[in-house]
C-alpha positions as CSV (number, residue, x, y, z in Angstrom):
1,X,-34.4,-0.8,-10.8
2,X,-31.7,0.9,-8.9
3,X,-32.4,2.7,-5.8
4,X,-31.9,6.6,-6.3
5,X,-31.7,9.7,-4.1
6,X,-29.8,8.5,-1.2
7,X,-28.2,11.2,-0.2
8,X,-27.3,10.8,3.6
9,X,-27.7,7.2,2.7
10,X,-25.3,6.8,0.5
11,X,-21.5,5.8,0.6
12,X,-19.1,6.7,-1.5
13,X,-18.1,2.8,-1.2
14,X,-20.6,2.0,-3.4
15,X,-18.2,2.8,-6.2
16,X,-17.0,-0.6,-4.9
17,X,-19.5,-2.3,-6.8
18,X,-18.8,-0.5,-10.2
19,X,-15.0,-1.2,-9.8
20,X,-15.9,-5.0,-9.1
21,X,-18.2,-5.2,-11.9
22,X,-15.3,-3.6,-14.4
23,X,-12.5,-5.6,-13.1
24,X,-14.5,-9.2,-13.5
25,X,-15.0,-8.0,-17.3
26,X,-11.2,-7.9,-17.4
27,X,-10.9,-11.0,-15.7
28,X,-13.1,-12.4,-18.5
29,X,-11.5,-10.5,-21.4
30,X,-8.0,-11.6,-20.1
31,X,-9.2,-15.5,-21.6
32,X,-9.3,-13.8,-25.3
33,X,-6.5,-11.9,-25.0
34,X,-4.3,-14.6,-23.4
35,X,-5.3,-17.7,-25.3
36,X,-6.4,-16.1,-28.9
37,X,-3.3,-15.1,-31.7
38,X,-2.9,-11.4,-31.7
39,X,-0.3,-9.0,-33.3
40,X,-1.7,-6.1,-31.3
41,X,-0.9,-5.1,-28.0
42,X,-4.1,-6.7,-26.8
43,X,-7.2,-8.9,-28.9
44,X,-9.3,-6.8,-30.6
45,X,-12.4,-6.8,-32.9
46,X,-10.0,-7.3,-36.2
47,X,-9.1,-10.8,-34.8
48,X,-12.3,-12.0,-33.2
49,X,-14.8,-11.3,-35.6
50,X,-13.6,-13.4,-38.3
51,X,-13.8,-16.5,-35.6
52,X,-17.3,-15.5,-34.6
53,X,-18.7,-15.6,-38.0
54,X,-16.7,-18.3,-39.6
55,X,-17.8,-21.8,-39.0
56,X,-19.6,-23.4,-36.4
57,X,-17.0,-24.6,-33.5
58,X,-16.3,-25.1,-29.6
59,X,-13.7,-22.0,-30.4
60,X,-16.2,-19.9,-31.7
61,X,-18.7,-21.1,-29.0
62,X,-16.5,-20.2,-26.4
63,X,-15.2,-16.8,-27.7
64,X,-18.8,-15.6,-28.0
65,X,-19.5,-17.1,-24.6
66,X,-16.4,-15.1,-23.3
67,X,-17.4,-12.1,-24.8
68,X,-20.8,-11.7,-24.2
69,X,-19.9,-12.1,-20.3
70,X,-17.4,-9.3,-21.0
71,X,-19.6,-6.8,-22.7
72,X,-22.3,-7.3,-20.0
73,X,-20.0,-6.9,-17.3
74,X,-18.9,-3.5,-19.0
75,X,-22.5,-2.5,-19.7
76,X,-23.2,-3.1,-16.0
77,X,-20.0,-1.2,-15.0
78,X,-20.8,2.1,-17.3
79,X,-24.4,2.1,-15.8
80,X,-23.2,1.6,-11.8
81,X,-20.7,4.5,-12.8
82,X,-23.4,6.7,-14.1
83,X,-25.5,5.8,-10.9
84,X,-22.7,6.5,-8.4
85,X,-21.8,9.7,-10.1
86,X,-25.4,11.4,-9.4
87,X,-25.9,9.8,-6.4
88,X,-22.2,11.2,-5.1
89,X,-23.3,14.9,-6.7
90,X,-25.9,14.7,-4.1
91,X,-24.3,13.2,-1.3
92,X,-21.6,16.0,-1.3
93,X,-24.5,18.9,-0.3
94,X,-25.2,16.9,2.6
95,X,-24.1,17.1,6.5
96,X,-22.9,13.5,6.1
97,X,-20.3,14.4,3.6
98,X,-19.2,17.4,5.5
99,X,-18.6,15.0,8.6
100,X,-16.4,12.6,6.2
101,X,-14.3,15.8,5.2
102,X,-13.4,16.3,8.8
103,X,-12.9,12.6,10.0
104,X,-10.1,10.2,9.4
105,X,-12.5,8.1,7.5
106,X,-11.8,11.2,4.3
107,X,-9.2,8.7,2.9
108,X,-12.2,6.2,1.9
109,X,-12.8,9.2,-1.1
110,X,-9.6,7.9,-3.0
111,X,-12.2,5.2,-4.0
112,X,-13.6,7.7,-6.3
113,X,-10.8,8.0,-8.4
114,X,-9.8,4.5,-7.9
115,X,-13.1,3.5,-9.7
116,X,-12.7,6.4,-11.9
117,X,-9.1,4.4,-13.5
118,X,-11.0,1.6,-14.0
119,X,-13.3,3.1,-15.8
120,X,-10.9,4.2,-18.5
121,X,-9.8,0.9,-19.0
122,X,-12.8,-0.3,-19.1
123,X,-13.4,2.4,-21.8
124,X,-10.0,1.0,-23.6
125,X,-11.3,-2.7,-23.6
126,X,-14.7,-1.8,-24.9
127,X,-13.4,0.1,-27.7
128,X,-10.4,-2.8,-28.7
129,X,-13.3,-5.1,-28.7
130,X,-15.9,-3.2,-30.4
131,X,-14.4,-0.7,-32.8
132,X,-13.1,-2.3,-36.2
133,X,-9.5,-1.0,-36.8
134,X,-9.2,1.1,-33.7
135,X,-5.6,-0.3,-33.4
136,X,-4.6,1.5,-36.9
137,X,-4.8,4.8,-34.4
138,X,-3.8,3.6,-31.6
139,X,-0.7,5.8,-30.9
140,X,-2.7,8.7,-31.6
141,X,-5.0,7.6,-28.3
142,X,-2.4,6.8,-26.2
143,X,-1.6,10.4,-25.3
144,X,-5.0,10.8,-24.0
145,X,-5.3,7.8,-21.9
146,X,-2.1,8.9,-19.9
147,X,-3.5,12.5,-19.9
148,X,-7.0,10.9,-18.6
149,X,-4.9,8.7,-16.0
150,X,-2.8,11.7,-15.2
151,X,-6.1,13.6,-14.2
152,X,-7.3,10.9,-12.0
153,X,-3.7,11.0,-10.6
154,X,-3.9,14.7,-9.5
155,X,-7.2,14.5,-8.1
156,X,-6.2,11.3,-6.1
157,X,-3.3,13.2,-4.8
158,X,-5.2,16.3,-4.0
159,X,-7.5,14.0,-1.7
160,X,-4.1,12.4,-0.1
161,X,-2.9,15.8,0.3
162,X,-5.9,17.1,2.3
163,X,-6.1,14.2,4.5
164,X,-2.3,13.6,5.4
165,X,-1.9,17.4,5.8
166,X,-5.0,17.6,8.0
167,X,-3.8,14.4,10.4
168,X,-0.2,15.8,10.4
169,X,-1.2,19.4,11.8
170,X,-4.7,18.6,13.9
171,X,-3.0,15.2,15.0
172,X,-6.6,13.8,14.0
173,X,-6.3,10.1,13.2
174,X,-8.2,7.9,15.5
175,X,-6.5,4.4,15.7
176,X,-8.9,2.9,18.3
177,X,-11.8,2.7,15.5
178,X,-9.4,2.4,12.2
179,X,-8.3,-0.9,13.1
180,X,-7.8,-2.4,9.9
181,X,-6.6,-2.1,6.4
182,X,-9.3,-0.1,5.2
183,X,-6.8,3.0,4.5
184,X,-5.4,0.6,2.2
185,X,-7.7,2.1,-0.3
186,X,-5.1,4.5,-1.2
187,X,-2.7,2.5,-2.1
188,X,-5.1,0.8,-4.2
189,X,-6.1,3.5,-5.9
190,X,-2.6,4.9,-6.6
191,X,-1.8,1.2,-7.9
192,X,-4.3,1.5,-10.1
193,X,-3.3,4.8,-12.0
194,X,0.4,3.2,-12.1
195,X,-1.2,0.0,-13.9
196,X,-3.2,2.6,-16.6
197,X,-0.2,4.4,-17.3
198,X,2.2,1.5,-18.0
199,X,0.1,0.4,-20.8
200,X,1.0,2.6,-23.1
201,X,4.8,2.1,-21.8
202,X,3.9,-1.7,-23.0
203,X,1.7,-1.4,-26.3
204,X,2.9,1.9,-27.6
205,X,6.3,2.4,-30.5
206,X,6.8,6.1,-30.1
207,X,9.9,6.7,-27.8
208,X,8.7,9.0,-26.1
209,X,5.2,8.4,-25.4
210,X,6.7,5.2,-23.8
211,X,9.2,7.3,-21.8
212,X,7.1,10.2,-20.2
213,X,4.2,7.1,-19.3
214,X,7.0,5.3,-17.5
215,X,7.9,8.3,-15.6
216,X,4.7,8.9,-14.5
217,X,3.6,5.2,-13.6
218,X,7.0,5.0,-11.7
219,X,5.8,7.9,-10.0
220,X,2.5,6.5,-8.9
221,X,4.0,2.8,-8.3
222,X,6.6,4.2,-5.6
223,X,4.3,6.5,-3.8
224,X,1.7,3.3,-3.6
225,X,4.7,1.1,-2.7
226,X,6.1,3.4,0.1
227,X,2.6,4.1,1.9
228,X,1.9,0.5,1.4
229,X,4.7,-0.2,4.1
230,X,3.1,2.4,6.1
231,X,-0.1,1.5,6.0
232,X,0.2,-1.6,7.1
233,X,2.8,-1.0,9.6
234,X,-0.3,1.1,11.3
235,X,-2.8,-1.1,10.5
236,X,-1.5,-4.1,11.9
237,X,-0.4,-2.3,14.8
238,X,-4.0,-1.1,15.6
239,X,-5.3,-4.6,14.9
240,X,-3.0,-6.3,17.2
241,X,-4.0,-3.4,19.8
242,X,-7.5,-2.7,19.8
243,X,-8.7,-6.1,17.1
244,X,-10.2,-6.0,14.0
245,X,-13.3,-4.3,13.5
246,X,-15.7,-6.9,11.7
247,X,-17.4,-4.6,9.3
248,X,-14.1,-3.9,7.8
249,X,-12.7,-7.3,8.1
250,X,-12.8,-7.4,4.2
251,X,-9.5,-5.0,4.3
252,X,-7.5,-7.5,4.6
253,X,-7.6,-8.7,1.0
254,X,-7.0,-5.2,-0.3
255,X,-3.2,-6.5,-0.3
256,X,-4.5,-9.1,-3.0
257,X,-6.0,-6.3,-6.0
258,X,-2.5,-4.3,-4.7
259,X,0.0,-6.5,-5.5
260,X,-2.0,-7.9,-8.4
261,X,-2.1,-4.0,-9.8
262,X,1.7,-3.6,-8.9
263,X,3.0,-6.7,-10.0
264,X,1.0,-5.6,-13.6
265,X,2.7,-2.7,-13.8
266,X,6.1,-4.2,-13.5
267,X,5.1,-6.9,-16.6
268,X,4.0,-4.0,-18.7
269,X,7.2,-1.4,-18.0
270,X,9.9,-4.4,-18.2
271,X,8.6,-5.6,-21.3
272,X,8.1,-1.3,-22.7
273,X,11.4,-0.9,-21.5
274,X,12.6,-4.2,-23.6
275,X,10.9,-3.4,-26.8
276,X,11.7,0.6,-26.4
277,X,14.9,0.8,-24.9
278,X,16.2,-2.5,-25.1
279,X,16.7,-3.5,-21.7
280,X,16.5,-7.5,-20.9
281,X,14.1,-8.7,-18.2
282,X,14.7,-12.8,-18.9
283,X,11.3,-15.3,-18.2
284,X,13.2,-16.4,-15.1
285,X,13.2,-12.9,-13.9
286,X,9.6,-12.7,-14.4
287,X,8.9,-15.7,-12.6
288,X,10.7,-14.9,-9.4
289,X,8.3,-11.7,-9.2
290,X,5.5,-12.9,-10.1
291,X,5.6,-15.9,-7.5
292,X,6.9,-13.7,-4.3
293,X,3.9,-11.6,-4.9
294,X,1.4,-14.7,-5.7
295,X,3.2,-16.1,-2.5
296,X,2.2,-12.5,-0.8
297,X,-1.7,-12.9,-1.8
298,X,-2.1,-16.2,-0.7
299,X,-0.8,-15.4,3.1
300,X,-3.3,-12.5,2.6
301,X,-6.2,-14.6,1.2
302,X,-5.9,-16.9,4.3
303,X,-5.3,-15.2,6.6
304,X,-8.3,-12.9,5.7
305,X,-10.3,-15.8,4.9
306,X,-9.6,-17.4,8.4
307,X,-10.9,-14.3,10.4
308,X,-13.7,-13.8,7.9
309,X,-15.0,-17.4,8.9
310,X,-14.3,-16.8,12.3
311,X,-16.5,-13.8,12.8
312,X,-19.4,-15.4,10.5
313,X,-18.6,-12.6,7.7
314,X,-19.9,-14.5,4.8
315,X,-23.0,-15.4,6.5
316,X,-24.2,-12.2,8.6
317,X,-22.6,-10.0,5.6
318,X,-23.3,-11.7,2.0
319,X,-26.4,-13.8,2.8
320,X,-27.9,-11.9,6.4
321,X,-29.1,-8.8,7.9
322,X,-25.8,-6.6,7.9
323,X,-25.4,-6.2,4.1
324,X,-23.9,-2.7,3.6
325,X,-22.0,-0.8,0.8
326,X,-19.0,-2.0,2.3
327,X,-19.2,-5.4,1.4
328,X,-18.8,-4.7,-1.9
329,X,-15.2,-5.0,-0.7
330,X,-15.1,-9.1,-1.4
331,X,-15.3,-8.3,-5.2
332,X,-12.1,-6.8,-5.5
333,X,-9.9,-10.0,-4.0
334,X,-11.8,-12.1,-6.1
335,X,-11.3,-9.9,-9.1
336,X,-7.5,-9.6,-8.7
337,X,-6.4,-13.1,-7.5
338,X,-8.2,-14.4,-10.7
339,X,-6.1,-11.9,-12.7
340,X,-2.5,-12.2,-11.2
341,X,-3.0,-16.1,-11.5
342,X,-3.7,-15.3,-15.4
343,X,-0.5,-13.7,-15.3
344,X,1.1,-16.2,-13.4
345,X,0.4,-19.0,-16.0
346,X,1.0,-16.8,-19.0
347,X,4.2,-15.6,-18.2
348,X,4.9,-18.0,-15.0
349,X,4.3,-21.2,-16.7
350,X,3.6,-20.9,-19.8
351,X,6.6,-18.2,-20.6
352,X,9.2,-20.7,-18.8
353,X,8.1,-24.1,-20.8
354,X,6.9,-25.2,-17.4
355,X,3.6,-26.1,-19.0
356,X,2.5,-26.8,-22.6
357,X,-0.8,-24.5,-23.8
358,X,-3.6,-26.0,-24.3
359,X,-2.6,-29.2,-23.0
360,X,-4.4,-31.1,-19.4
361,X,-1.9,-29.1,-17.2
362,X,-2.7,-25.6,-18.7
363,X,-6.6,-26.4,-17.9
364,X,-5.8,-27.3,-14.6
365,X,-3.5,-24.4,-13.8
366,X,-6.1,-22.0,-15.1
367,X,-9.0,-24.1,-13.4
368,X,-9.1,-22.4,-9.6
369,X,-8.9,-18.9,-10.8
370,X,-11.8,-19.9,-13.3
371,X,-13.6,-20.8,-9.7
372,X,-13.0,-17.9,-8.1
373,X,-14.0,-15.9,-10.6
374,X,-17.5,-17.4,-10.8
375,X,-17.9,-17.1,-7.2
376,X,-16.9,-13.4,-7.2
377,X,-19.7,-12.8,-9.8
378,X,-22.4,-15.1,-8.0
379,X,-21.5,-12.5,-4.8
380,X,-21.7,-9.2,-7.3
381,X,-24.8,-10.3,-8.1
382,X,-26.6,-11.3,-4.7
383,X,-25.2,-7.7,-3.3
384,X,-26.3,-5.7,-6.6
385,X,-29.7,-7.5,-5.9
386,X,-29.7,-6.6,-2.1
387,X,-28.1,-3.3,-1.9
388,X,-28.4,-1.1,-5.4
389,X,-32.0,-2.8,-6.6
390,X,-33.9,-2.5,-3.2
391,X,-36.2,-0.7,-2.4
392,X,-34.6,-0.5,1.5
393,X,-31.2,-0.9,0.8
394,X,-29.8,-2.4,4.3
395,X,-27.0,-0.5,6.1
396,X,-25.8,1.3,2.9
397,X,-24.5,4.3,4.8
398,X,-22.1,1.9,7.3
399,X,-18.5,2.2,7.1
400,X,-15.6,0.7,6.0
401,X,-13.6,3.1,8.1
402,X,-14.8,5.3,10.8
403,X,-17.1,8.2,10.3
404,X,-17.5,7.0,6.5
């Protein structure tokens, strides 16, 4: 049973766990959409019910296998969202969230609304997969999504407005104890809203739907590529001066889910941009993207994994004493890697004739993310256990940045 009424206990990082459990269900649901036949912008229930009730076979077996680890994963990401929600209602009429306000740790809320666009897509997969012939509609739904995304989008910049003003004028950011990516989280969460929008840039027929939704991803893509620069200008300069600070060692993957979410967002708006306003982005030009920024998280992911084995992360964090909100931090790497390498084969490989679907080499290609992906939801698992169904959750209230 989940641990309730926190309150100065809590962390608004624990949204980390909802947003981990919603982005593995994509990773999952990316399989179906990816390797089934579909004429609609993404696999829905009107193409993968007639394999699940027609006859016995290793297709059907794994499509039901696939999807059951989908809806789970959505179930637990809804009910993590519901918890986080009261628990964050009472966290905010406490001294501790008063302190956060007034601290340089204020950019860690942006996780809020980060988790909050994932939960709108994970809203938008559950329905595709659930809802027989949702996709008749589907134009009529897209104005809502980018007026659901384009809320999350002014409340995201209302928090980034309140803490940039606030260290501009009071000259209140402490780089002795942020020494790490952890602001990062901003960038991540503007990346996010970016990715939501472009969808309907992507999957929708109406001009101008596809038009005002590129506008406004643009929008959110440049501001999240511009601080992304400055962000890690600061950070690194921070590290390299004061080191990183182990609890929020886990930062430097956020460059991983970021460059996953902004490389996304260029698929969808070239190909919108193709289909609406017939603009030519060729399979070669997709490539070259898509393997700078694959080249960009795997620097990250070693380098991050290298100090995170130097400093015993995995062991004291994951499996000892120091578990804390924080760590929930690990999921989202292993969430986005597993995606972008998806991508990578789909329109990489596969989009270029480098590799033949379904075919030794396609397996193999697709193998490693499969791993990481299974190790990502072991680690889900063993935190949810420790930290969210405890009794006497360890650490929750530590931060990922300082005064969180």
């Amino acid at each position: 049973m989940l641990c309730n009424n926190l309150h100065e206990k809590y962390s608004p990082m624990y949204h980390l766990a909802a947003l981990g459990s919603g982005g593995l269900s994509i990773s999952f649901f990316l399989y179906l959409n990816f390797l089934l036949p579909h004429e609609s912008g993404i696999i829905s229930f009107d193409q993968l019910w007639p394999i699940l009730t027609g006859e016995p076979s290793l297709k059907a077996l794994w499509v039901g296998l696939c999807l059951a680890i989908v809806l789970i994963l959505l179930a637990t990401h809804f009910t993590l969202m519901a918890w986080n929600t009261r628990e964050f209602a009472l966290y905010k009429k406490t001294d501790a969230y008063a302190q956060l306000k007034n601290s340089s740790a204020e950019i860690s809320l942006m996780v809020v609304p980060l988790t909050m666009a994932m939960t709108v897509n994970a809203c938008f997969v559950s329905g595709s997969l659930l809802i027989p012939g949702l996709w008749d509609y589907i134009e009529y739904l897209f104005p809502f999504a980018m007026l659901a995304f384009l809320a999350i989008g002014v409340y995201a910049m209302r928090i980034m407005g309140n803490y940039f003003t606030r260290m501009l004028l009071h000259k209140g950011y402490d780089f002795e104890q942020n020494n790490s990516l952890a602001p990062m989280i901003s960038i991540f969460a503007l990346s996010m809203i970016a990715v939501g929008l472009a969808a309907p840039v992507a999957m929708s027929h109406t001009k101008e739907i596809v038009a005002v939704a590129f506008a406004l991803s643009s929008f959110f893509a440049t501001s999240a590529a511009l601080l992304m620069f400055v962000m890690l200008v600061i950070g690194f300069s921070t590290m390299l001066t004061h080191g990183i600070r182990p609890a929020a060692a886990p930062s430097l993957w956020l460059m991983i889910p970021i460059t996953t979410l902004l490389g996304i967002t260029f698929m969808r708006t070239t190909h919108g941009m193709h289909e609406s306003f017939g603009a030519h982005v060729s399979p070669a030009d997709h490539f070259v993207v898509l393997m700078a920024l694959f080249s960009v998280q795997v620097m990250f992911g070693l380098l991050g994994y290298a100090v995170l084995k130097k400093i015993n992360y995995f062991k004291e964090y994951i499996h000892g004493d120091k578990c804390q909100a924080t760590t929930f931090a690990l999921i989202c790497p292993g969430v986005a890697f597993p995606v972008f390498g998806q991508f990578v084969v789909k329109f990489g490989l596969l989009g270029n004739g480098l590799v033949m679907m379904w075919t030794p080499a396609h397996y193999l290609a697709l193998l490693p993310f499969l791993l990481v992906q299974l190790i990502t939801l072991r680690v889900l698992f063993i935190l949810l256990r420790r930290l969210q169904f405890s009794d006497a959750p360890a650490q929750t209230s530590a931060p990922i940045m300082q005064g969180t």
